[in-house]
C-alpha positions in Angstrom: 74.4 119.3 63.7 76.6 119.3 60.9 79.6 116.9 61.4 83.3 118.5 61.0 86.4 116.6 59.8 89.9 117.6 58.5 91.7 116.4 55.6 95.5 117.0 56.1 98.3 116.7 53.4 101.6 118.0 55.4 102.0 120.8 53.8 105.7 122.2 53.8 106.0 126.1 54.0 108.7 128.5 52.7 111.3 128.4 55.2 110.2 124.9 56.9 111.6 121.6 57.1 109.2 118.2 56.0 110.0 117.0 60.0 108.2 120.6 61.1 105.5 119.9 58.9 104.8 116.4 60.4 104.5 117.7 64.2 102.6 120.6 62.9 99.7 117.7 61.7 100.5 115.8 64.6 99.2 119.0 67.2 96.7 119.6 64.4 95.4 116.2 65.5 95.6 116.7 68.7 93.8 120.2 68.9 91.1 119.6 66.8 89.7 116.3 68.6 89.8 118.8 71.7 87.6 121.1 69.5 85.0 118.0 68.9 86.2 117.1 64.8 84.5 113.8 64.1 87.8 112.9 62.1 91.3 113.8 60.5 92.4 111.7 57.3 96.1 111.9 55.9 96.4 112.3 52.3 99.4 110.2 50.3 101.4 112.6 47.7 105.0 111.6 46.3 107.8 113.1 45.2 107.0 116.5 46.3 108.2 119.6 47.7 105.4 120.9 49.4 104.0 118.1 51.2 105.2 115.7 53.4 102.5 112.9 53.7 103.8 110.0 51.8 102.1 107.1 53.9 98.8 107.8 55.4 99.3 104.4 57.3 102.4 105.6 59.0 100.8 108.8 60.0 97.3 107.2 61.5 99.5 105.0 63.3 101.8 107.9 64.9 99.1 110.3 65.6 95.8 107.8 66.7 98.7 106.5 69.2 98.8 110.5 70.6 95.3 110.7 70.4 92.1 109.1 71.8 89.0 109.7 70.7 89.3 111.8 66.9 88.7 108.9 64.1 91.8 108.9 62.3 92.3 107.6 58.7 93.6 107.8 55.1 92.5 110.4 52.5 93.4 108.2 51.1 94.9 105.3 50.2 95.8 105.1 46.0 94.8 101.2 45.5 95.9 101.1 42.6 99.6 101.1 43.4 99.0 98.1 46.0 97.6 94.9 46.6 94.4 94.7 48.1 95.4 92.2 50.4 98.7 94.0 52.0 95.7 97.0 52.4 93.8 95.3 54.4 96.5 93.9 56.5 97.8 97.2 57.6 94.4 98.4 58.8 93.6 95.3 60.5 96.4 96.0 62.6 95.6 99.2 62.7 92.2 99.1 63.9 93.6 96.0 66.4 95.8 98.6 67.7 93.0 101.4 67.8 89.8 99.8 68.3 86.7 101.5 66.8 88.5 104.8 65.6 90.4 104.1 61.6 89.1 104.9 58.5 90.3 103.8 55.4 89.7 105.8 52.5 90.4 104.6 48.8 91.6 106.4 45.7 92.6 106.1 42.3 95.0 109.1 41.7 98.3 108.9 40.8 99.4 110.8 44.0 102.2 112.5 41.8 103.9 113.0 38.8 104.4 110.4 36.0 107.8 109.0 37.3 106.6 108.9 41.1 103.9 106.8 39.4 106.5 104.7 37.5 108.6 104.4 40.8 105.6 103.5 42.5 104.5 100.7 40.7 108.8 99.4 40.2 108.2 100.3 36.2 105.3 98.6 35.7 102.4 99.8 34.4 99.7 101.0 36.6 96.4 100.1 34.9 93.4 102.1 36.0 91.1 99.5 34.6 91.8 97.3 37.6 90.6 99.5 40.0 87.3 98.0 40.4 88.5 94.6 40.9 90.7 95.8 43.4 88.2 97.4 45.5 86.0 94.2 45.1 89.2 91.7 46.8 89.9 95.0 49.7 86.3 94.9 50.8 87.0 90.6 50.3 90.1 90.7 52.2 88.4 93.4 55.1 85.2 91.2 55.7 86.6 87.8 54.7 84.1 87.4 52.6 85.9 86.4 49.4 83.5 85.0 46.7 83.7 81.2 46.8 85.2 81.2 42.9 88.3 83.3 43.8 91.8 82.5 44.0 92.7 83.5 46.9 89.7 82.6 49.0 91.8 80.5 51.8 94.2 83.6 52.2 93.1 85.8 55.1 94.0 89.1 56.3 95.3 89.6 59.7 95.1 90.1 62.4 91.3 89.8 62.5 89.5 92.6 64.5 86.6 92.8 66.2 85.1 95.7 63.7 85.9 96.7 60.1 87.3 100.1 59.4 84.8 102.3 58.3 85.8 102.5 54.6 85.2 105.7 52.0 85.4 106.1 48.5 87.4 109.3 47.4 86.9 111.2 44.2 86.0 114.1 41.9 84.0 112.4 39.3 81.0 110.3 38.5 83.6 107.1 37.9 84.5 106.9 41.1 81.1 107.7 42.1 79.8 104.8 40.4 82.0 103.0 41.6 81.4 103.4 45.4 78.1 103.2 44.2 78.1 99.7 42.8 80.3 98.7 46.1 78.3 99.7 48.8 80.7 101.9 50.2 80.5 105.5 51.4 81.7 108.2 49.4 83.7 111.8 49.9 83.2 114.1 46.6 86.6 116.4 46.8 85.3 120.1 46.0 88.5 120.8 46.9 89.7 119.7 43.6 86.9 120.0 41.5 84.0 122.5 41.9 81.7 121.9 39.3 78.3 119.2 39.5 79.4 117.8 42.4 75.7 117.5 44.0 75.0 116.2 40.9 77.5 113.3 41.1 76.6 112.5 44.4 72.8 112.5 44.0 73.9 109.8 41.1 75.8 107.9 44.2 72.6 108.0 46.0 70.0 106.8 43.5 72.6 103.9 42.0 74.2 102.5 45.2 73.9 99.1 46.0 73.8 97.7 49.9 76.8 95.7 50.7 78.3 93.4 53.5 79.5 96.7 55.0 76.8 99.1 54.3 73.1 98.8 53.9 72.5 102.6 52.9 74.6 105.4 51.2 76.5 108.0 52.5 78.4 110.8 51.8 80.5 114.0 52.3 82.1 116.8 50.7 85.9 118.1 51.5 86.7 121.8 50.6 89.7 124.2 51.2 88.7 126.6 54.0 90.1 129.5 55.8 88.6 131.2 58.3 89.9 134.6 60.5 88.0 136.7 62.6 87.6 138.9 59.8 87.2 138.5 55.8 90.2 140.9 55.2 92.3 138.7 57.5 91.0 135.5 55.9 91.5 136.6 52.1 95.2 137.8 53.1 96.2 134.4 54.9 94.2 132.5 51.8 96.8 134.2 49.1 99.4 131.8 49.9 96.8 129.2 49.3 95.9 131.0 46.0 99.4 131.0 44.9 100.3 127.8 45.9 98.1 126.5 43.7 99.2 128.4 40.7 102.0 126.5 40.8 100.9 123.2 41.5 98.6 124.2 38.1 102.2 125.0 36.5 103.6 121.7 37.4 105.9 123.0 40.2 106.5 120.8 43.3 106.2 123.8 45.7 106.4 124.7 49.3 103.7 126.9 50.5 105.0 130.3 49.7 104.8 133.4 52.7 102.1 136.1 52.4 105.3 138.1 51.6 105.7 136.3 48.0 102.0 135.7 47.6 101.1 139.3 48.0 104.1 140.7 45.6 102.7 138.0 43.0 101.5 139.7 39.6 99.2 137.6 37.7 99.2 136.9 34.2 95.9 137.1 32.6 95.5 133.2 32.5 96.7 132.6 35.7 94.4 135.8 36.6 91.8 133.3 35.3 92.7 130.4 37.2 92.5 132.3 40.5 89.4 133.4 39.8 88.2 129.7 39.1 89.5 128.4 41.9 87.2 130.5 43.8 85.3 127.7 43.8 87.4 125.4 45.7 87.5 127.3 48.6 85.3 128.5 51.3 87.2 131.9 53.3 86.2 134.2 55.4 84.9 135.4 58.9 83.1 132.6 61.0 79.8 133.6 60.3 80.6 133.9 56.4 82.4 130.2 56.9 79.5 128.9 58.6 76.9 130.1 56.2 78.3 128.5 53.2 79.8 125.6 54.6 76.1 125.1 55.9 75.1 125.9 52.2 77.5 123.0 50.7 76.4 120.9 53.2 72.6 121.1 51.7 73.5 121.5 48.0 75.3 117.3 48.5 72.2 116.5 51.2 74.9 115.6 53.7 75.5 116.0 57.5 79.7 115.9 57.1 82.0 118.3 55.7 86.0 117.8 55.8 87.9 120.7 55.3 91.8 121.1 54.2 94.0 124.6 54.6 97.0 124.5 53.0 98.4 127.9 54.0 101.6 129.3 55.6 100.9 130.1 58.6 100.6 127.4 60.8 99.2 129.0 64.1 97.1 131.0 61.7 96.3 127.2 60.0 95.1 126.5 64.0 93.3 129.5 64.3 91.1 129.0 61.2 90.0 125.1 62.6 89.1 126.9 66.0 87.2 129.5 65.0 85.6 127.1 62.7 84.4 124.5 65.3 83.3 127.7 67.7 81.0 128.9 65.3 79.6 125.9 63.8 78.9 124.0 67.6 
């Protein structure tokens, strides 16, 4: 049975406050480990209008603490503005706190614009070519299992806990591929952000991973946008504010998720006609049986048994709707 998780980034719509958008993903949480989700993951974004998840530590620890059984994690974590070692701190107290159900997933975005980057990193410069390294002393830190040559070898994370969060690599591209690859780490290909040779990239994963301290074989899953209604019509009209959101976000705006209202008096340029059209690729939308059938489809074109979704549309209870009628028709 193919496994069904959610990726949620907060999103702020027209008309909303940040604070609304926080308890929406809190009863998110709560209503989809009711409907059997193996996990929800909270994305980090900065400086933005239209989403309100800044700290995906902050949010595992508010909504595994109003929860009980849903795996709750980051989606993820952007290492590259931290230390390693503060990293693993918070999730050993966060799996101390909630035995046997964080995950921890690592990326190398920016998570925002150039001066949330800036800000980020207190002017600094964030070097990308570290990223590896960095991933090497997190896995060190988690396990303590530092190589015997490093410098901080006597330094340990804690609290110790009795099991290591389960820990994912995050990205659209064959460097972070390679990456969890050479780690031994799991790793989640975001479709959502790029639609093109994914399966490719992760049948790379598969063929060049290494087995590590924490994992012995590879694995991996795919995260798309979805929206599903009980029909096609209904799906493709709450999906427009989706589809325009994302114009803008290609335009450099830091936008709230407009209303169908806005997204439905919206008249396309050519190029951004274009851009629609291509990211038709992103997204899976439809009736349940149309939802089912391709997520079913993705599932075999990356050879893997887990599939995260994200919906980033208006509508909230609509939002709730979609993740319903999704886990109905797929269990």
């Amino acid at each position: 049975m193919l496994k069904l998780s959610i990726l949620e980034q907060s999103p702020i719509s027209e008309g909303s406050t940040p604070g609304q958008a926080l308890e929406n993903s809190t009863r998110l949480a709560k209503a989809a480990e009711k409907w059997g989700y193996r996990r929800i993951w909270f994305a980090e974004h900065h400086d933005s209008e239209g989403l309100a998840s800044v700290s995906p530590e902050i949010m595992i620890a508010h909504v595994a603490a109003q929860t009980s059984r849903i795996h709750v994690g980051s989606g993820g974590v952007l290492l590259p503005h931290y230390s390693p070692y503060k990293v693993a701190e918070n999730f050993h107290l966060l799996e101390n706190l909630h035995p046997g159900r964080i995950d921890l997933g690592i990326g190398r975005a920016p998570g925002g614009m150039p001066g949330a980057t800036w800000a980020l990193n207190d002017t600094s410069r964030r070097d990308l070519n570290d990223f590896p390294r960095k991933v090497r002393d997190l896995i060190g830190f988690l396990t303590d299992n530092l190589p015997p040559d490093h410098p901080l070898r006597m330094v340990r994370a804690t609290p110790r806990s009795g099991k290591t969060p389960e820990m994912f690599l995050l990205g659209s591209s064959d460097g972070s591929a390679g990456i969890a690859a050479e780690m031994g780490t799991p790793f989640m290909f975001a479709h959502f952000i790029n639609p093109h040779g994914g399966s490719e990239v992760v049948q790379s994963y598969r063929a060049r991973f290494r087995s590590s301290v924490l994992y012995k074989d590879p694995k991996s899953a795919v995260c798309i946008f979805t929206v599903c209604a009980e029909t096609d019509e209904e799906a493709e009209r709450q999906a427009s504010t989706l589809r325009y959101w994302m114009i803008k976000i290609a335009q450099g705006q830091s936008a709230a998720i407009p209303t169908i209202e806005e997204a439905e008096q919206f008249n396309p340029s050519e190029w951004e006609r274009g851009m629609m059209e291509e990211n038709r690729g992103r997204m899976i939308v439809g009736s349940p049986r149309k939802v089912k059938r391709e997520l079913e489809n993705l599932a075999a074109a990356y050879q893997t048994d887990e599939v995260m979704l994200i919906t980033n549309i208006h509508d909230f209870e609509a939002k709730l709707r979609s993740f319903e009628l999704i886990a109905k028709v797929m269990h």
